[in-house]
Biopython code that builds the backbone (N, CA, C, O; Angstrom):
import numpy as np
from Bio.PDB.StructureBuilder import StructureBuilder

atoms = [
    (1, "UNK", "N", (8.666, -62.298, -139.553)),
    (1, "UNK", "CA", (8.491, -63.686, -139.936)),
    (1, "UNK", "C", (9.875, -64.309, -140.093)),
    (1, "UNK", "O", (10.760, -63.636, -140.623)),
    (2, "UNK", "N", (10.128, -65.585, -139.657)),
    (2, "UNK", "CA", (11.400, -66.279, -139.921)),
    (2, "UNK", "C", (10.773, -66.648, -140.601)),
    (2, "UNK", "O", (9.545, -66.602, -140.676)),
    (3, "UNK", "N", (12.064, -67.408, -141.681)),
    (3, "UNK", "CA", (11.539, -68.399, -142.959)),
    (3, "UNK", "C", (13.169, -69.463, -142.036)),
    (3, "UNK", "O", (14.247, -68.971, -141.702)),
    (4, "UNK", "N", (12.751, -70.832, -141.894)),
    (4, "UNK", "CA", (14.248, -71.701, -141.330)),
    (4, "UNK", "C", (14.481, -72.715, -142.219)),
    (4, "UNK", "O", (13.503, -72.797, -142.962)),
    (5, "UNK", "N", (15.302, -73.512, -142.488)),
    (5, "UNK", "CA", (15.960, -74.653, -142.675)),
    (5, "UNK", "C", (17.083, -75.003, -142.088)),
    (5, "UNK", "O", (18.189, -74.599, -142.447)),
    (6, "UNK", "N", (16.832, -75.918, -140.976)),
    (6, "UNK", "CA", (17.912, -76.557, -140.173)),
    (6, "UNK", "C", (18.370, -77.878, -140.280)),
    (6, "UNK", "O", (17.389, -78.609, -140.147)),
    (7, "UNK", "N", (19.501, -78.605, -140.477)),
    (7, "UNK", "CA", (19.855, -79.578, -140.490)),
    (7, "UNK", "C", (20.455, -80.289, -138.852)),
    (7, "UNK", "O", (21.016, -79.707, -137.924)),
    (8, "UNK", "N", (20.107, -81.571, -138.982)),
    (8, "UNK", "CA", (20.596, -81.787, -137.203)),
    (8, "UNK", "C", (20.863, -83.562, -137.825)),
    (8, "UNK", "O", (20.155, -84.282, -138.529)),
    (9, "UNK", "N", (21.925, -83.735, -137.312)),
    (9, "UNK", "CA", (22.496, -85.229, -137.499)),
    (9, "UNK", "C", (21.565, -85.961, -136.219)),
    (9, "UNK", "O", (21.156, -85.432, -135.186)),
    (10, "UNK", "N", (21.372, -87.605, -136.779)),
    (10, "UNK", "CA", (20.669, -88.175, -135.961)),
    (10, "UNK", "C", (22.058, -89.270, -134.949)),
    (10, "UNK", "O", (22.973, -89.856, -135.529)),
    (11, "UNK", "N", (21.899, -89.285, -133.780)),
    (11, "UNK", "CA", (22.403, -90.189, -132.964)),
    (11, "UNK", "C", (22.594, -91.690, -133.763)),
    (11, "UNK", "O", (21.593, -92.283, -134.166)),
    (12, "UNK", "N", (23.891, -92.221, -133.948)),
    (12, "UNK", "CA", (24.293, -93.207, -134.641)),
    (12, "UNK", "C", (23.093, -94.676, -133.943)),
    (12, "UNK", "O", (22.968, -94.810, -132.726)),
    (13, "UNK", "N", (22.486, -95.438, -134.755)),
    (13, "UNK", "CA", (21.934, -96.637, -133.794)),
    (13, "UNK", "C", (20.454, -95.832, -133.769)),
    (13, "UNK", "O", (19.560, -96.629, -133.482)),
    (14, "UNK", "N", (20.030, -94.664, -133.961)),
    (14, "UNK", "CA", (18.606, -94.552, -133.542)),
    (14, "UNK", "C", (17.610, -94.068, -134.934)),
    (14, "UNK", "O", (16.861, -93.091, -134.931)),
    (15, "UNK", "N", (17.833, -95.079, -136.167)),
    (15, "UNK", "CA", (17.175, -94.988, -136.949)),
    (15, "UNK", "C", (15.542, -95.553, -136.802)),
    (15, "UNK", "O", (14.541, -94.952, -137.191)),
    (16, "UNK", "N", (15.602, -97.019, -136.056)),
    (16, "UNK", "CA", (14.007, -96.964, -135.727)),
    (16, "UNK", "C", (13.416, -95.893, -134.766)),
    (16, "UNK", "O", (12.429, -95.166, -134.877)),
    (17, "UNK", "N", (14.248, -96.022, -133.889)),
    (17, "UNK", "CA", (13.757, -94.927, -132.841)),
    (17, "UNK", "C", (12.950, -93.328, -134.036)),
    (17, "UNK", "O", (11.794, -92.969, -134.264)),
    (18, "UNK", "N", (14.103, -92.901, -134.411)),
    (18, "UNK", "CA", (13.633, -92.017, -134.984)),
    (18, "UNK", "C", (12.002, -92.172, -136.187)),
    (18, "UNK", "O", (11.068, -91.374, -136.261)),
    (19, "UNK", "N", (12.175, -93.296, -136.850)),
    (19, "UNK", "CA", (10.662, -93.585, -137.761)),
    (19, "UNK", "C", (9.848, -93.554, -136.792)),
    (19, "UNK", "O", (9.046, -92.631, -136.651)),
    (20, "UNK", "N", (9.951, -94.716, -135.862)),
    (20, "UNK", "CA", (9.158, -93.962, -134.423)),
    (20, "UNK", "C", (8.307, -92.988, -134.323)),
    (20, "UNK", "O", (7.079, -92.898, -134.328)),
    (21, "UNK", "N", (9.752, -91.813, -134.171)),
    (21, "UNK", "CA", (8.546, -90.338, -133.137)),
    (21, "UNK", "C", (8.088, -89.792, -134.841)),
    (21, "UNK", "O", (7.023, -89.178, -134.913)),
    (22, "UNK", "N", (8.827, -90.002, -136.075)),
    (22, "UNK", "CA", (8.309, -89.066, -137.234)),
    (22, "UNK", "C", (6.539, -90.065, -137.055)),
    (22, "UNK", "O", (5.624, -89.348, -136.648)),
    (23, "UNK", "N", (6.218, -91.346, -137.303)),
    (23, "UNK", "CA", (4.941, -92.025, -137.449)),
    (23, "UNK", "C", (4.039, -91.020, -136.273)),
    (23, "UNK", "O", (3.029, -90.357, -136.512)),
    (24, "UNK", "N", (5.045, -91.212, -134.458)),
    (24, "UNK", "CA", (4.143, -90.573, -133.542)),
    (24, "UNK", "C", (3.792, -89.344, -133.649)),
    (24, "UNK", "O", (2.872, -88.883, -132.974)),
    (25, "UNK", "N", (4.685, -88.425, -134.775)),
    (25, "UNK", "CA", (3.567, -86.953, -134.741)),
    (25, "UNK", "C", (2.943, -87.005, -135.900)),
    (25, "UNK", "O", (2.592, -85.844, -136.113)),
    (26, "UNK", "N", (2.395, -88.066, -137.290)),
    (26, "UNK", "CA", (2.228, -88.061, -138.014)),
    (26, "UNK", "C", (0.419, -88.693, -137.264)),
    (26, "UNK", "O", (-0.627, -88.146, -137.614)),
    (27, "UNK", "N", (0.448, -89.662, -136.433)),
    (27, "UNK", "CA", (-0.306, -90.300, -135.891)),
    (27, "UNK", "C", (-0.942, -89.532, -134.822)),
    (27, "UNK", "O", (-2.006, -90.034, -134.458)),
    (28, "UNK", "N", (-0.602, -88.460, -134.210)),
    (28, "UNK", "CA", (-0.759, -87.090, -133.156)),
    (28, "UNK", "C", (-1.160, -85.727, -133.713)),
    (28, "UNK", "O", (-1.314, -84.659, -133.121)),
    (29, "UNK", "N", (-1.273, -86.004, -134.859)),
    (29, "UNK", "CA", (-1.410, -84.400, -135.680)),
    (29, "UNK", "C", (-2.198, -83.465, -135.004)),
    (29, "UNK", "O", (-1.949, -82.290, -134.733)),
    (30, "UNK", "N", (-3.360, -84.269, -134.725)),
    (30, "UNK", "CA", (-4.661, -82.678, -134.024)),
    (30, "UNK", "C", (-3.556, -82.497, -133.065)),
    (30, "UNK", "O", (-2.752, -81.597, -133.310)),
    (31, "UNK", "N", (-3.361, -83.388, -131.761)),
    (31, "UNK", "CA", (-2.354, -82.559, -130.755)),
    (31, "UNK", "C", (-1.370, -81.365, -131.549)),
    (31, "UNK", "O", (-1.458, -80.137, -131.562)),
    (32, "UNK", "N", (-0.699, -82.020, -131.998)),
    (32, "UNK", "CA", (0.448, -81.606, -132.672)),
    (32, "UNK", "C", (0.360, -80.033, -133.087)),
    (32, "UNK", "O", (1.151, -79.191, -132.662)),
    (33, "UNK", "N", (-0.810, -79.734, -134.056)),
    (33, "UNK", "CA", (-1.374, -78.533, -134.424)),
    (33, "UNK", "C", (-1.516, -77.518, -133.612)),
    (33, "UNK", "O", (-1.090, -76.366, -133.692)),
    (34, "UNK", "N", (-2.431, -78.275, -132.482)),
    (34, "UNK", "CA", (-2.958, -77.312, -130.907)),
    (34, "UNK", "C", (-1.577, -76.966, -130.964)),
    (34, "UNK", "O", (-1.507, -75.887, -131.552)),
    (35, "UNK", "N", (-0.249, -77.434, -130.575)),
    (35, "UNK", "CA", (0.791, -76.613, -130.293)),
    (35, "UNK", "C", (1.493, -75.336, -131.306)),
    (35, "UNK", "O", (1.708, -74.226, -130.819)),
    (36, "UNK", "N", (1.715, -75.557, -132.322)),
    (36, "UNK", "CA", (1.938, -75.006, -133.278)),
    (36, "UNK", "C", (1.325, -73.394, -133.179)),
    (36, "UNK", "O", (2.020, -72.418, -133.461)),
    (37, "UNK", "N", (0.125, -73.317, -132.800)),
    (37, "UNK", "CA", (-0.723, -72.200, -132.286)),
    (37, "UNK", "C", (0.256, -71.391, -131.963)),
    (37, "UNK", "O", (0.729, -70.394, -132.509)),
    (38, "UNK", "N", (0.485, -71.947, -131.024)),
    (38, "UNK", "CA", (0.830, -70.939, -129.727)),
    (38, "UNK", "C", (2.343, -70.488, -129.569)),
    (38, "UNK", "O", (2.788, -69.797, -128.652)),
    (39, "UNK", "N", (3.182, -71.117, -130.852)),
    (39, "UNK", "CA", (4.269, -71.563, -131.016)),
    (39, "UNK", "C", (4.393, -69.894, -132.303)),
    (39, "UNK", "O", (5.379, -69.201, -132.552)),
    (40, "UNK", "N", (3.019, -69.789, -132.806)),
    (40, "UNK", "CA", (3.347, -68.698, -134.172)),
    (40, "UNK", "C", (3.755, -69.682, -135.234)),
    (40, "UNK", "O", (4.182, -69.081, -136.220)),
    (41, "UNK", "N", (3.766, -70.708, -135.341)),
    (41, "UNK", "CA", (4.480, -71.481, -135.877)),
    (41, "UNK", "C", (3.728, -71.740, -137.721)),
    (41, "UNK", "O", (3.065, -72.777, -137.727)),
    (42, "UNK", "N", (3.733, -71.267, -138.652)),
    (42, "UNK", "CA", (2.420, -71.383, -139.363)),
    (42, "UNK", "C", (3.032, -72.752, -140.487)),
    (42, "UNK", "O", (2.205, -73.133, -141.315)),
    (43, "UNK", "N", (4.168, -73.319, -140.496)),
    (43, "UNK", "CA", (4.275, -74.031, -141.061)),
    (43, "UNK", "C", (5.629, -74.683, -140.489)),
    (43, "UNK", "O", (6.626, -73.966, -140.402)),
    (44, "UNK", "N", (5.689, -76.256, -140.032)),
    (44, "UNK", "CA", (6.424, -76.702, -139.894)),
    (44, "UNK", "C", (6.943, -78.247, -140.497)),
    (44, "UNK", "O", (6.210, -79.190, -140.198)),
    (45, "UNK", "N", (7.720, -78.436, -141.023)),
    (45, "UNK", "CA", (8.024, -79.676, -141.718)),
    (45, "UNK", "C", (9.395, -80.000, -141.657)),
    (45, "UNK", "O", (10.338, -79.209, -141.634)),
    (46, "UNK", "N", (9.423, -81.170, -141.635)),
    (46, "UNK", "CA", (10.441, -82.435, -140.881)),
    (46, "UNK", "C", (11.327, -83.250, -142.456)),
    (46, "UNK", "O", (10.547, -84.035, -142.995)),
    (47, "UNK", "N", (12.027, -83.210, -142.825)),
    (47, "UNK", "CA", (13.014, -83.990, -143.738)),
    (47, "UNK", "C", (13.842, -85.078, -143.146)),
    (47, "UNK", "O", (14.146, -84.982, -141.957)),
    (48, "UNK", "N", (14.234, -86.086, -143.832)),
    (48, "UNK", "CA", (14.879, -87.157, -143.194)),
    (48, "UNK", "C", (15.559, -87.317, -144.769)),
    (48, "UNK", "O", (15.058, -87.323, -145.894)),
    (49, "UNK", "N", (17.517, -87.491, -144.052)),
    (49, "UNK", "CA", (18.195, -87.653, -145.425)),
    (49, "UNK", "C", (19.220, -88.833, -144.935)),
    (49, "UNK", "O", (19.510, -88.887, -143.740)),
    (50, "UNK", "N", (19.676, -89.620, -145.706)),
    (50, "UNK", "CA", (21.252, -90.257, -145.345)),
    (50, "UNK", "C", (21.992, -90.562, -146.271)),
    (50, "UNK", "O", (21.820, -91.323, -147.223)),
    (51, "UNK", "N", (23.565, -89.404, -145.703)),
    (51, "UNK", "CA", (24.149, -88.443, -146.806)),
    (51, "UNK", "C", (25.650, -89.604, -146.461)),
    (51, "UNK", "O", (26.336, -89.311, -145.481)),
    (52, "UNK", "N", (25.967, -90.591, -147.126)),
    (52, "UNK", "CA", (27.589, -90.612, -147.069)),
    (52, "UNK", "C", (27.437, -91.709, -145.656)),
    (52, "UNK", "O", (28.456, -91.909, -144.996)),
    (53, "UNK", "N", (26.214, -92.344, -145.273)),
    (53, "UNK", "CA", (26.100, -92.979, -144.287)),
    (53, "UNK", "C", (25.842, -92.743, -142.721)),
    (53, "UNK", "O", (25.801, -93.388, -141.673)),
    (54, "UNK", "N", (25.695, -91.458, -143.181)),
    (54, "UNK", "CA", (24.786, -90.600, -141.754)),
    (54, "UNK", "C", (23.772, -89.907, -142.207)),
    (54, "UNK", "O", (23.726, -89.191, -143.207)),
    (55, "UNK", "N", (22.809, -90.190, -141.292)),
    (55, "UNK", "CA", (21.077, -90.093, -141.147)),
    (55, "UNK", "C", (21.309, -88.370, -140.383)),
    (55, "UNK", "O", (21.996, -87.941, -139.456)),
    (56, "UNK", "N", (20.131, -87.635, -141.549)),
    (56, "UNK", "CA", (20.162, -86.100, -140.994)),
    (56, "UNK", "C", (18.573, -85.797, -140.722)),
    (56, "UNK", "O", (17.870, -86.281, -141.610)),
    (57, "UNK", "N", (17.973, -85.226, -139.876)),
    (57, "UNK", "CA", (16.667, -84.429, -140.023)),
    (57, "UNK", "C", (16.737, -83.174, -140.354)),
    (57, "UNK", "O", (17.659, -82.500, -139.895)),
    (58, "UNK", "N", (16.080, -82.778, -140.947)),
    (58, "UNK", "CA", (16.042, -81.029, -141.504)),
    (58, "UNK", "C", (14.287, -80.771, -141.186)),
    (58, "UNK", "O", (13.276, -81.412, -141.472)),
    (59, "UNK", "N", (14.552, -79.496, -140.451)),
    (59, "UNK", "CA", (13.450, -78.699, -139.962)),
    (59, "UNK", "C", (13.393, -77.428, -140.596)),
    (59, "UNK", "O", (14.197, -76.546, -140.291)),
    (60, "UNK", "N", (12.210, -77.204, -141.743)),
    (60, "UNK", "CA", (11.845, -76.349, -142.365)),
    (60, "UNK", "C", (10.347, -75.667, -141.111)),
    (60, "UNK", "O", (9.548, -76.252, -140.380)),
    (61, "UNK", "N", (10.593, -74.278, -141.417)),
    (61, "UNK", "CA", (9.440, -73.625, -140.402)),
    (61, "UNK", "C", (9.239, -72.195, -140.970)),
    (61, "UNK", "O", (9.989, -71.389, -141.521)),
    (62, "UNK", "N", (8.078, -72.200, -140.657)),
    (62, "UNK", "CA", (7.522, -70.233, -141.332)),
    (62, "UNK", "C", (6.961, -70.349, -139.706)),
    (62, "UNK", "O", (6.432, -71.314, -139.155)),
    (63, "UNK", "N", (7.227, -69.232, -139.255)),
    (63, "UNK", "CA", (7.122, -68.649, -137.919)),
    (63, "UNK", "C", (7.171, -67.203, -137.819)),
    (63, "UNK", "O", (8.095, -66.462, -138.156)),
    (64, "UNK", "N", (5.940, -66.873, -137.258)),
    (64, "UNK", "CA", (5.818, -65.375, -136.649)),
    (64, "UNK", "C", (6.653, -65.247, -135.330)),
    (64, "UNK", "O", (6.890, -66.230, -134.628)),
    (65, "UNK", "N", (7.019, -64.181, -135.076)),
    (65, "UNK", "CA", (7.705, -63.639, -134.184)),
    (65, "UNK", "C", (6.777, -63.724, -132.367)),
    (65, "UNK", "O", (5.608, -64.055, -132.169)),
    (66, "UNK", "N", (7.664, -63.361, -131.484)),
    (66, "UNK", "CA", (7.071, -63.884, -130.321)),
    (66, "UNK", "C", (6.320, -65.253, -130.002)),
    (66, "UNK", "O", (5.615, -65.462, -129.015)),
    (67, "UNK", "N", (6.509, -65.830, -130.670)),
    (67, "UNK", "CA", (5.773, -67.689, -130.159)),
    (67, "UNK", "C", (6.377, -68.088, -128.759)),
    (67, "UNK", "O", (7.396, -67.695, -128.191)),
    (68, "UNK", "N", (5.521, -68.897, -128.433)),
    (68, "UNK", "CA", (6.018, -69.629, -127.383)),
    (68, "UNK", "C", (7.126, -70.714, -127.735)),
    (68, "UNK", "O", (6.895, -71.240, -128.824)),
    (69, "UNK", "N", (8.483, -71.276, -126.979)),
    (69, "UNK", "CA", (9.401, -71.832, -127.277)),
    (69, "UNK", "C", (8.706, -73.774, -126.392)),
    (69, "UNK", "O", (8.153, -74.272, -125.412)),
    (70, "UNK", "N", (9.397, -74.101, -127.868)),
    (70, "UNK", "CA", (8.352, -76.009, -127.101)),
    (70, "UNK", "C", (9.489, -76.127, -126.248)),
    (70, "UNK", "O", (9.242, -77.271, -125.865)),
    (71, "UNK", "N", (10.554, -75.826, -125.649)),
    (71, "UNK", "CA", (11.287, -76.001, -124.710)),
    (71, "UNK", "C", (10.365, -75.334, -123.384)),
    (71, "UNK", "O", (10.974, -75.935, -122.500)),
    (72, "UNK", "N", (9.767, -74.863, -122.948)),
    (72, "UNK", "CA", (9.043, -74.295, -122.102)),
    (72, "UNK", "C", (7.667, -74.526, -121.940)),
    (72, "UNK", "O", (6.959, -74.088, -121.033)),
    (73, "UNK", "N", (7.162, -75.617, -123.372)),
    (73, "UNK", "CA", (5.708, -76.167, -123.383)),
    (73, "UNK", "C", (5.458, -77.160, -122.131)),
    (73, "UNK", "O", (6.353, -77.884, -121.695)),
    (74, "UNK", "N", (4.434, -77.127, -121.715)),
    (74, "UNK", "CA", (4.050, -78.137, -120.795)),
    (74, "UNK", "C", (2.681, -79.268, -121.505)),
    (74, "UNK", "O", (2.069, -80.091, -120.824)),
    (75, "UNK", "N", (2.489, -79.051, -122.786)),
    (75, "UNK", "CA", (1.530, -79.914, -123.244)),
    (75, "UNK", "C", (2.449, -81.172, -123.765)),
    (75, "UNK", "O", (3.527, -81.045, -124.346)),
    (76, "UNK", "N", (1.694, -82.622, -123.383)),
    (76, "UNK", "CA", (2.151, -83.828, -123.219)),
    (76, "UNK", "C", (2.620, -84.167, -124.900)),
    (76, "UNK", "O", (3.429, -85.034, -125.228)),
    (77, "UNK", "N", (2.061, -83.464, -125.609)),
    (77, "UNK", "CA", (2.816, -83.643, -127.163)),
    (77, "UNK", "C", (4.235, -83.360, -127.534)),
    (77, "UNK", "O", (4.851, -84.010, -128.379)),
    (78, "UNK", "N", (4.754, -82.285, -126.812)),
    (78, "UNK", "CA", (5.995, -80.994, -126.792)),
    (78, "UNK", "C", (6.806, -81.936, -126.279)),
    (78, "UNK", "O", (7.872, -82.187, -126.843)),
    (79, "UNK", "N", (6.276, -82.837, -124.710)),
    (79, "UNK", "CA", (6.715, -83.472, -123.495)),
    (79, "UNK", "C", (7.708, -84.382, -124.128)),
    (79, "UNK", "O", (8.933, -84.315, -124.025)),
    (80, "UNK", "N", (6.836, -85.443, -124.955)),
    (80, "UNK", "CA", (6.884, -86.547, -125.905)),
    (80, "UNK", "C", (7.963, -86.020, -126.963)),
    (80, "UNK", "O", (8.988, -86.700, -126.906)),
    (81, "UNK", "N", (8.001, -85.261, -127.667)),
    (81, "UNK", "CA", (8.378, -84.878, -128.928)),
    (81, "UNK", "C", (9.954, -84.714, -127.898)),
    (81, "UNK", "O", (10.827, -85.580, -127.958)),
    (82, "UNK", "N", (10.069, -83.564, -127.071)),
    (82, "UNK", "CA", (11.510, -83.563, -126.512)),
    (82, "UNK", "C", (12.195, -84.584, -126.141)),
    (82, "UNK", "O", (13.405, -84.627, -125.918)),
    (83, "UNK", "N", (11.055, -85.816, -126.039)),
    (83, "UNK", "CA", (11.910, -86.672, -125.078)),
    (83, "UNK", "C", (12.382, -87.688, -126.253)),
    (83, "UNK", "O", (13.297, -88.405, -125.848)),
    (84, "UNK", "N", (11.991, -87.960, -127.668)),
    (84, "UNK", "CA", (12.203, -88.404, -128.667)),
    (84, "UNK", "C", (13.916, -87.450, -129.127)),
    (84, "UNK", "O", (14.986, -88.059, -129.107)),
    (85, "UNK", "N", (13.838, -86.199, -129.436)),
    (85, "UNK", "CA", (14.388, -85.701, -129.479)),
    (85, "UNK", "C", (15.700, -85.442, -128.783)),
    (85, "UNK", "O", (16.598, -84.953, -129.468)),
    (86, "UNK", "N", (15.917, -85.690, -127.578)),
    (86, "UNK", "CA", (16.765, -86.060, -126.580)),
    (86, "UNK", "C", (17.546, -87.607, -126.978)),
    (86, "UNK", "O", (18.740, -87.900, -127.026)),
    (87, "UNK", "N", (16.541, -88.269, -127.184)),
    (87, "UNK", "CA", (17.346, -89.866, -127.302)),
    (87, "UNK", "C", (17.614, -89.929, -128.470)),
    (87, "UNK", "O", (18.065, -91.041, -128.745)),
    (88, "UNK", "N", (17.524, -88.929, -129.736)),
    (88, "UNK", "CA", (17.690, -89.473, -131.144)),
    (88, "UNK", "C", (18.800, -88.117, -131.524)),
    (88, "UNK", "O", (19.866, -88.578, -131.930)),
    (89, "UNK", "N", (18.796, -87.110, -131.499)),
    (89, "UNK", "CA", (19.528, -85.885, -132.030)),
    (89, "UNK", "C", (20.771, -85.849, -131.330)),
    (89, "UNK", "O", (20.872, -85.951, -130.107)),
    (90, "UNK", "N", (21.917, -85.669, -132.306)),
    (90, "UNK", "CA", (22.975, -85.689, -131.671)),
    (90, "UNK", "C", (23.712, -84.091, -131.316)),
    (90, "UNK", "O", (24.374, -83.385, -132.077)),
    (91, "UNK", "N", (23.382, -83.886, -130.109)),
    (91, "UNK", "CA", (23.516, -82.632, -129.597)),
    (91, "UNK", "C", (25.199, -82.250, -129.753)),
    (91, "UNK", "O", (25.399, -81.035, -129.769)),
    (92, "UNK", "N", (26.206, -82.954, -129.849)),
    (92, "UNK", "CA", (27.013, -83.055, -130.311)),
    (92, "UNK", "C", (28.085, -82.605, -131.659)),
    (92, "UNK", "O", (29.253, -82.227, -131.749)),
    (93, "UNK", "N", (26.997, -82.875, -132.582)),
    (93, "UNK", "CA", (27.287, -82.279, -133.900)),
    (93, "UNK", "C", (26.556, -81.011, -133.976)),
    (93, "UNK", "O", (26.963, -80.524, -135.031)),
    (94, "UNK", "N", (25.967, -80.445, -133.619)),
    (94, "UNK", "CA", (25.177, -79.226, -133.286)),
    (94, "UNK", "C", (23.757, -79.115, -134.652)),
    (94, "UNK", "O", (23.103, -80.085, -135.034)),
    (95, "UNK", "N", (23.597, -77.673, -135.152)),
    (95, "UNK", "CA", (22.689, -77.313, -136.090)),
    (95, "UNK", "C", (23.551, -76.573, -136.442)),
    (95, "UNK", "O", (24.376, -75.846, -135.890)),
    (96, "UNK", "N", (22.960, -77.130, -138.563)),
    (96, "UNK", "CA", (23.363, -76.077, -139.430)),
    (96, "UNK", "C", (22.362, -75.412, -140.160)),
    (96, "UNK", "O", (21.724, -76.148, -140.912)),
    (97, "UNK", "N", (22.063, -74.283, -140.148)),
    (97, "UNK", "CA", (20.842, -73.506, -140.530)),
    (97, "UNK", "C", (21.398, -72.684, -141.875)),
    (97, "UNK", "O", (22.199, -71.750, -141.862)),
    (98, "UNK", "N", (20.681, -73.356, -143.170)),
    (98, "UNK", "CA", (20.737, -73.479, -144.129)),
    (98, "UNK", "C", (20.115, -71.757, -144.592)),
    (98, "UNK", "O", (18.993, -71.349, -144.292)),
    (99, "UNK", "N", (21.251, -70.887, -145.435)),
    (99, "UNK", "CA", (20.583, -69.513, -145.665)),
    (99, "UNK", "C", (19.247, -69.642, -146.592)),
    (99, "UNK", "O", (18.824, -70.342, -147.512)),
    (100, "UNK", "N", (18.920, -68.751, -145.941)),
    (100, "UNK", "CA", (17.359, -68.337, -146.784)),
    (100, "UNK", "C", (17.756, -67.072, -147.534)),
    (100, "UNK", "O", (18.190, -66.028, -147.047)),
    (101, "UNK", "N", (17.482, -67.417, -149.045)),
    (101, "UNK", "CA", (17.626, -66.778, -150.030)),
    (101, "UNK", "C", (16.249, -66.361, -150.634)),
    (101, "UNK", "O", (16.296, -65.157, -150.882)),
    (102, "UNK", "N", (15.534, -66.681, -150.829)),
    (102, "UNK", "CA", (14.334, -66.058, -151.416)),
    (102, "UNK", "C", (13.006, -66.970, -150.962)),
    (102, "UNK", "O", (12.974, -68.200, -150.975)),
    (103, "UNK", "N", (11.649, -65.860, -150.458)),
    (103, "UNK", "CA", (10.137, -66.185, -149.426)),
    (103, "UNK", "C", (10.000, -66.427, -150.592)),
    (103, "UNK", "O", (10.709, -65.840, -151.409)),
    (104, "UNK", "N", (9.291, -67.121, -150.893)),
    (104, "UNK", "CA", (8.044, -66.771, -151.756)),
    (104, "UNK", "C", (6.681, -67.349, -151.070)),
    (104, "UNK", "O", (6.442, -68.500, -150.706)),
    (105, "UNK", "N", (5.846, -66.157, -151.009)),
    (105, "UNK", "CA", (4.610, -66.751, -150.192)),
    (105, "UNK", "C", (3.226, -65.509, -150.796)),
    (105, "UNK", "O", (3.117, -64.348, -150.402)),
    (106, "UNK", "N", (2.410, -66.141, -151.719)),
    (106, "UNK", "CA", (1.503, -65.608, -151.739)),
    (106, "UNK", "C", (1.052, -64.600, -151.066)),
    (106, "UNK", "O", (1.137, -64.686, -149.841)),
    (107, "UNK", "N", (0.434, -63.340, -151.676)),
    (107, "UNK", "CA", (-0.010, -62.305, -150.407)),
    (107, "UNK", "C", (-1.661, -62.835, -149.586)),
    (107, "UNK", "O", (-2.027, -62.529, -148.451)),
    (108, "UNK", "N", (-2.204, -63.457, -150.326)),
    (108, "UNK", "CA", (-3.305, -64.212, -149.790)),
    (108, "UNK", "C", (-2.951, -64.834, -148.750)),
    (108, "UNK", "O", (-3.735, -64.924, -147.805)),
    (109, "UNK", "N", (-1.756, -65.367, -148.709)),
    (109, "UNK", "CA", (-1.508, -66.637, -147.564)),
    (109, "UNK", "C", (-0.757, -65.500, -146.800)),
    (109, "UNK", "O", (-1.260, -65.745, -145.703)),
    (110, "UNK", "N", (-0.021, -64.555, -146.580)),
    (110, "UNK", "CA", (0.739, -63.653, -145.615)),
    (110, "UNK", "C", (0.064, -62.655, -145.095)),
    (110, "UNK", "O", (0.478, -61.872, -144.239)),
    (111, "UNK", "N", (-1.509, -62.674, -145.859)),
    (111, "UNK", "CA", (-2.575, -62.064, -145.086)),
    (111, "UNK", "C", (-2.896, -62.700, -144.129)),
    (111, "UNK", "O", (-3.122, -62.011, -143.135)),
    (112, "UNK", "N", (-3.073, -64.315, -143.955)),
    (112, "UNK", "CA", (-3.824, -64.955, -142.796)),
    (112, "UNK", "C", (-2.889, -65.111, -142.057)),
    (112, "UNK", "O", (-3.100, -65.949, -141.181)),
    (113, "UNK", "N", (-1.478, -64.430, -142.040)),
    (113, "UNK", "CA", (-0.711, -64.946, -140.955)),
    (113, "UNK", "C", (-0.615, -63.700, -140.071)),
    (113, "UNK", "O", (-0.614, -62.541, -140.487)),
    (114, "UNK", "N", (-0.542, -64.059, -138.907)),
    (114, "UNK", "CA", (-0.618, -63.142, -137.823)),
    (114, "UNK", "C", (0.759, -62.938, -137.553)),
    (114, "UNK", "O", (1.428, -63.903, -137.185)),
    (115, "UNK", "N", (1.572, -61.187, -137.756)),
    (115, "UNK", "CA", (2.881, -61.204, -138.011)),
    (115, "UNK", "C", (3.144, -59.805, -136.653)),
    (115, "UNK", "O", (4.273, -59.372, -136.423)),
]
sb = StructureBuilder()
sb.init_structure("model")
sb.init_model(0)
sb.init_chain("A")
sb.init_seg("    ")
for serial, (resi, resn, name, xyz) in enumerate(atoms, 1):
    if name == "N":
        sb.init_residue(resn, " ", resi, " ")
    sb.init_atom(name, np.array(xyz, "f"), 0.0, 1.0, " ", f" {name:<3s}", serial, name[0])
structure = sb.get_structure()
């Protein structure tokens, strides 16, 4: 199981853009889910911060091992989501992946996950 927290600076100028695609997967969820499946993905969540006058997203995720990568998805949600992602993330400043210090996850809930 990964446990993640990633931080990714947003492209200067693409603050609507970005409320945007967060409303379009908020507004897409059943799609959204179907992917997640197949992804191992059992929990994924999206943060939006602006620290000192730059806008950050942070991607928190509980993920089983072997998933499919949404870089290689062909469902029109993944399609959408990259192409948001492309015009708003500044590939530039890269990712900082925040250490994971302590799971805590119910054994009830790490039973239903497929590991």
């Amino acid at each position: 199981m990964n446990v993640e927290l990633t931080r990714y600076r947003v492209k200067a100028g693409k603050s609507s853009k970005v409320e945007e695609w967060l409303n379009f997967l908020n507004d897409h969820m059943e799609d959204v889910l179907v992917t997640l499946e197949g992804e191992k993905m059992y929990v994924e969540t999206i943060f939006h911060e602006v620290l000192n006058g730059e806008e950050y997203l942070y991607w928190y995720s509980v993920r089983g091992h072997g998933g499919d990568n949404v870089d290689d998805s062909t469902h029109w949600i993944d399609l959408k989501h990259l192409e948001y992602w492309k015009e708003c993330i500044d590939e530039s400043f890269g990712s900082f992946d925040l250490t994971t210090k302590v799971v805590m996850i119910p054994k009830k809930v790490r039973a239903s996950m497929d590991f």
